[in-house]
N, C-alpha and C positions, 0 to 999 in steps of 0.2 A: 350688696348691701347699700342700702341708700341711705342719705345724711338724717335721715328723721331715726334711723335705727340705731347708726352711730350716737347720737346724741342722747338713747336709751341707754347705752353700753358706758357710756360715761364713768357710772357709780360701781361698775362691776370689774372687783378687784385683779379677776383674772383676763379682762380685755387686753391685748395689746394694742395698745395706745399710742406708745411711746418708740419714736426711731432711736437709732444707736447714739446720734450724737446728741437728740433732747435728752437723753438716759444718763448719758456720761457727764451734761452740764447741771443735770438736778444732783447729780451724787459728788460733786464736785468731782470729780475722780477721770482718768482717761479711756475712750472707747478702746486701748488694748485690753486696759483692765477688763473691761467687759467680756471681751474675746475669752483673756485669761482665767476669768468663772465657770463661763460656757467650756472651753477645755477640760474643765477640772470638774463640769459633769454640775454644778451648782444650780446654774439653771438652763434650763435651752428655751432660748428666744423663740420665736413664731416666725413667719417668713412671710412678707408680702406676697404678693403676686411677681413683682419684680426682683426677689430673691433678699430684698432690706431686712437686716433682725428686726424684729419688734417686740419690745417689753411691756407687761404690765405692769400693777402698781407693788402687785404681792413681789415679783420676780426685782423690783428696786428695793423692796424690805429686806432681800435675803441676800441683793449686793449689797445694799448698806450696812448689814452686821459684817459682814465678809471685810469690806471696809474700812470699819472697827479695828476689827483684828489685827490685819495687814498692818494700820495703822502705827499700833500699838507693837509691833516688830511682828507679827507670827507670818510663818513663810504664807501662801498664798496656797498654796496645796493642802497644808494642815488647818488654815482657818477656814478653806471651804467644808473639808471634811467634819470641824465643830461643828459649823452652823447646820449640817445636814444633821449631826449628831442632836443639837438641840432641839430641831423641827421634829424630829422622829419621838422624843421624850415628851414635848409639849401635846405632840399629838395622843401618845402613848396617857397621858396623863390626861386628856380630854376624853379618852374613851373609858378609863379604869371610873371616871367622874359619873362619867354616863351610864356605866354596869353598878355604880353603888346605887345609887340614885335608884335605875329599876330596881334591884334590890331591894332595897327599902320600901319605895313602894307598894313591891308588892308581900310586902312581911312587915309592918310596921315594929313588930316587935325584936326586928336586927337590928335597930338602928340606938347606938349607944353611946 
């Protein structure tokens, strides 16, 4: 990849971007923590070439609820397990969005 294509990938949420300890300094939080997500199956980083984690922007969204949580007293095990909880409903709720929608579409007179 050459630097004209990196500098496409910029805006794309799923790019790893981001090394372990830019990661752990944007979430204020510590590169164990990190480790301790990836453990817990949260997110799995990418790998350089030379074996480095690398994060994207979506995978700092879903440490920083994680986060949150921890924050807030929940073990690190049970608030990764929420956030997966919640990622799975939002999405669940983005497709039920998507099936009304055709739905109605294609029957204008379902819609009530």
């Amino acid at each position: 990849m050459t630097a004209d294509d990196s500098f496409g990938r910029l805006d794309d949420d799923d790019y790893p971007a981001y090394t372990m300890g830019r990661a752990a300094e944007m979430l204020g939080t510590t590169q164990g923590f990190l480790r301790a997500v990836g453990e817990a199956r949260l997110i799995t980083p990418l790998r350089s070439a030379g074996g480095h984690r690398r994060y994207s922007r979506y995978q700092l969204r879903i440490a920083a609820r994680a986060r949150e949580l921890v924050d807030q007293g929940t073990p690190i095990e049970a608030a990764c397990r929420i956030v997966i909880l919640e990622d799975q409903l939002e999405e669940a709720q983005r497709i039920n969005a998507e099936y009304r929608k055709a739905a109605e579409s294609s029957d204008p007179s379902a819609a009530t």
